[in-house]
N, C-alpha and C positions, 0 to 999 in steps of 0.2 A: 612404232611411230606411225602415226596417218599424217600423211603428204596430202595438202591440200595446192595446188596451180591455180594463183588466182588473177584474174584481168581485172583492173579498172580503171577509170578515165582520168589520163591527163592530157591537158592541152599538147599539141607538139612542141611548143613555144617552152614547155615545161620539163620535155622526159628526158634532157642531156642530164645525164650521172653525176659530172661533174656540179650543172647549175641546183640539182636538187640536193647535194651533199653542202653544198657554200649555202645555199636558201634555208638549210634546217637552221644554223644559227645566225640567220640575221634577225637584228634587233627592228622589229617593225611589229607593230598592233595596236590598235587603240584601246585594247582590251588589258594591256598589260599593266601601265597605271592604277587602275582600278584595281586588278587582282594584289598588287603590291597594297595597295589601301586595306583590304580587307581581311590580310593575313598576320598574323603573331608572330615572330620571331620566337625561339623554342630553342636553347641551350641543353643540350642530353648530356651528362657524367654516365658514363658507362659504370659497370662494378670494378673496372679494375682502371678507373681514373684517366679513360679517354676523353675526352671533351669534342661530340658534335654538334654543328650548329644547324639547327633545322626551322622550317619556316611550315605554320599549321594552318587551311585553309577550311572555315565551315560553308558545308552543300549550302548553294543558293535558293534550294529548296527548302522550305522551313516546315513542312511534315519530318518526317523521319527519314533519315541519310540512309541512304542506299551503300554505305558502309565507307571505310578509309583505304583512298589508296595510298601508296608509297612511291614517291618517285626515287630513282637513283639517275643519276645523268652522266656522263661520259667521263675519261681522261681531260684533265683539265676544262670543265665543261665546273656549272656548280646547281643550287639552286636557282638562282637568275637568269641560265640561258635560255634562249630563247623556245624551244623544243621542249624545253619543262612549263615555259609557263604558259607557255598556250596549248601544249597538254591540259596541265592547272587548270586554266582558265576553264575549258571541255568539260573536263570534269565538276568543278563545281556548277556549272548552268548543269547536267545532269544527274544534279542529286547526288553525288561523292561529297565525301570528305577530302580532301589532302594532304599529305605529307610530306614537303619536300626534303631531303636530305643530303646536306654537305657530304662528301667524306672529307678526311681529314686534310688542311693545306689546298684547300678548295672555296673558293669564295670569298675571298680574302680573309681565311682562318687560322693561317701561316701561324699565329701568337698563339693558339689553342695548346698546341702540345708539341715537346721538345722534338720527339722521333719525325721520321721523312715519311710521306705518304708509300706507300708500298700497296701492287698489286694485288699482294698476298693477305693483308690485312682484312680481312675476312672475319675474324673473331669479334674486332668489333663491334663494325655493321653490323653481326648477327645480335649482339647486346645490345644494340642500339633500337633494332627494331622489334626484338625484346620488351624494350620497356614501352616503345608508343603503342605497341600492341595489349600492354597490359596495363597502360594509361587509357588509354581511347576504350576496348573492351567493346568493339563489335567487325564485323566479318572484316576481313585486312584481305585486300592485291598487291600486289608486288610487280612494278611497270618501273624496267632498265632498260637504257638505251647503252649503246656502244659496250665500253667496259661496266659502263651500269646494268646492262644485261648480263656478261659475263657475275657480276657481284650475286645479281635476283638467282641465274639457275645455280648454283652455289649454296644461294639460302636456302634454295628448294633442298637441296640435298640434305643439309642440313637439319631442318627441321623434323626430318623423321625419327632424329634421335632425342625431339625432345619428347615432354611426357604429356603435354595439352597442344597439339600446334592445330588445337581445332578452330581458333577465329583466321588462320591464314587459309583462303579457298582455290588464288593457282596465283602460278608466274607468271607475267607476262613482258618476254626479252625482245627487243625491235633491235635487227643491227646488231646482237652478241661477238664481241670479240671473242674466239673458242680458242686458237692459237695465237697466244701474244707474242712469241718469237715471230710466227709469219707474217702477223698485220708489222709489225715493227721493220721486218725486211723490206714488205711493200709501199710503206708510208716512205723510208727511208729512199725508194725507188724514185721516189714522186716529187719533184723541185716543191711544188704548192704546198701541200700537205707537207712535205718535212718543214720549211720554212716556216708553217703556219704553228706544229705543234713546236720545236725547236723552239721558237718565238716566247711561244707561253709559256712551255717549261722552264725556260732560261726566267720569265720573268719571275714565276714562282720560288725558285734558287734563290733568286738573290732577294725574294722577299723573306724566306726561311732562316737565310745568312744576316740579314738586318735583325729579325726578331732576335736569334741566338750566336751572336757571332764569336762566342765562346765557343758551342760546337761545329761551328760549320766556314769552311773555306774553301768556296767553290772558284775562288778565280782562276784555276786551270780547267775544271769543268766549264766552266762557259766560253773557252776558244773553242771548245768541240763543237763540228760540225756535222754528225752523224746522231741519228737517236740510238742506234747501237751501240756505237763508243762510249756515247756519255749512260748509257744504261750501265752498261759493263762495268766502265771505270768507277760509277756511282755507287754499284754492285761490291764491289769489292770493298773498295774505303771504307762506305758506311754503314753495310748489313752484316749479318752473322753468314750470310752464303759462301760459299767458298766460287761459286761461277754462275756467269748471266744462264746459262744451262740450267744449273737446280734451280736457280730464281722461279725463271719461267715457267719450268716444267710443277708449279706449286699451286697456278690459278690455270692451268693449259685444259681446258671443259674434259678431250678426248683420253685424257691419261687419269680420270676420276670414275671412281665406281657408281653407277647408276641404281644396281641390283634390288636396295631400298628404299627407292625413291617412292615417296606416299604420294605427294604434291603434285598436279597437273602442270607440266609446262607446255607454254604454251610460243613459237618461237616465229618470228615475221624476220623474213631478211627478202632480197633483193637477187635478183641474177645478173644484174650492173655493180651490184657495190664495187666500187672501188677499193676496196679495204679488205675486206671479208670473203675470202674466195667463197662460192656456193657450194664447190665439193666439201666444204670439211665440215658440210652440216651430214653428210654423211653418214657419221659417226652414229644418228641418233637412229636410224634404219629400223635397228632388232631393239628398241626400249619404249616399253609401255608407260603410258600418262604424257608423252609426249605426242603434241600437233605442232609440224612445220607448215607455216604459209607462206611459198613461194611467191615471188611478184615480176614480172617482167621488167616491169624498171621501178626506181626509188632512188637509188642511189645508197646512201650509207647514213640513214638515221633521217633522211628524205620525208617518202611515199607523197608529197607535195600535189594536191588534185588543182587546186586552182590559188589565184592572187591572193585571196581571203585566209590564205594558208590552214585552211581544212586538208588534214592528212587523213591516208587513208588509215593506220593505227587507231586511232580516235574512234572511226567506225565500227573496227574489227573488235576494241576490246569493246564496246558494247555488244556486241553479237556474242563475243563470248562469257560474258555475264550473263545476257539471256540465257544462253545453251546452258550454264550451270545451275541456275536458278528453274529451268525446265527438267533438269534433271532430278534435281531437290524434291519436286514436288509431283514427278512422274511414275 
């Protein structure tokens, strides 16, 4: 792994943890209208009859696209949050393509498919992104935030075992959840944060329980007041797991083999996150193709430089597309 310590400017006004972790998803842009206007709505059937909903953005550049990226966005997070689409947004005034992608019970997609969203579901994403890669048919990035990071270095893993993953050219994970038992511990610590995720999940439930109220009765899940409890409990009833234990230990980054890894990752977190402790990037120390970019503050899916909500991500993955494309031709 090369560890990169990086400094850059935000106002003081800007660098509490907290206000850059709440500022990633507020709803503010004049830029975001527009990108809604000029994006497709895009429905994917997986091979094995998942159903994702994804929304497809062409470069504002009208030469030739500097290729498709892929977004994934957080735990209860969707294509429309904020942090995606003024990503979005970056990207197509630079010549990208983009890709945003639901996961499943995300977006208001709760009617898509009978099963619960699950950490673990991994398979399908990777068919999903599958097909827009051999739909689309030129160089593909892969840019996750939160658990959408967790998803991306997963893919990366992945892909070595396919037999073409030559249009995919690196990961790039801002904020990766690595241990979801410990962010769950410390969100669970946190009055705001549990209240806020709490809040959503609970909404997501009982939009789940309306679509199929055949399978699902969550009204003693939603008196729980813990994201552990209601994991657990959720764990049990409705999965094939036998404990929140193996659950977690199924998308947990530090308990997965690296050894094969083809794909560059590339990984941006924070030394304030609130969420993500900074030690358990640790893990990536002795494994090659990986770059961590350290940052003195951001917060947790942040890096927030001024009012305009130019983030410092935005910056970084263009510098790492140049460094690849110098490579390319070096």
């Amino acid at each position: 792994m090369i560890t990169h310590e990086i400094s850059f400017r935000i106002p003081k006004f800007l660098q509490n943890a907290f206000l850059q972790t709440t500022l990633s998803s507020l709803k503010i842009g004049k830029s975001i209208p527009f990108l809604r206007r000029i994006s497709r709505l895009q429905l994917i059937t997986t091979p094995k009859g998942v159903k994702l909903l994804g929304s497809y953005t062409k470069s504002l550049n009208y030469q030739k696209s500097k290729g498709l990226v892929i977004l994934l966005h957080g735990w209860e997070g969707s294509i429309d949050s904020s942090y995606i689409l003024r990503m979005s947004m970056f990207l197509v005034n630079n010549g990208f393509d983009v890709f945003r992608l639901n996961f499943r019970d995300h977006g208001n997609t709760h009617h898509l498919n009978e099963g619960l969203f699950l950490g673990t579901l991994i398979e399908e994403i990777e068919d999903a992104v599958n097909l827009i890669i051999h739909s689309y048919q030129q160089p593909v990035y892969i840019v996750g935030f939160s658990l959408g990071g967790n998803f991306a270095i997963r893919l990366a893993l992945r892909f070595h075992k396919k037999s073409n993953p030559n249009f995919l050219k690196f990961v790039f994970s801002i904020s990766p959840v690595l241990d979801p038992k410990k962010s769950t511990i410390v969100i669970d610590q946190d009055k705001i944060y549990k209240k806020y995720f709490l809040k959503k999940w609970k909404e997501s439930l009982k939009l789940k329980q309306y679509y199929f109220p055949y399978l699902y009765d969550f009204s003693n899940l939603l008196k729980i007041n813990s994201i552990m409890e209601l994991t657990e409990k959720g764990i049990l009833k409705y999965t094939m797991y036998s404990s929140v234990e193996e659950y977690f230990s199924q998308y947990t980054i530090p308990k997965m083999n690296f050894k094969n890894l083809k794909i560059p990752i590339y990984i941006l977190s924070s030394y304030d996150d609130p969420i993500i402790p900074i030690e358990d990037f640790q893990f990536f120390k002795n494994i090659d193709k990986v770059e961590l970019f350290i940052t003195e503050k951001g917060g947790h899916n942040g890096f927030i430089m001024d009012f305009q909500f130019h983030c410092y991500y935005m910056d970084l993955f263009l510098d790492i597309y140049r460094s690849q494309i110098h490579k390319m031709f070096s």
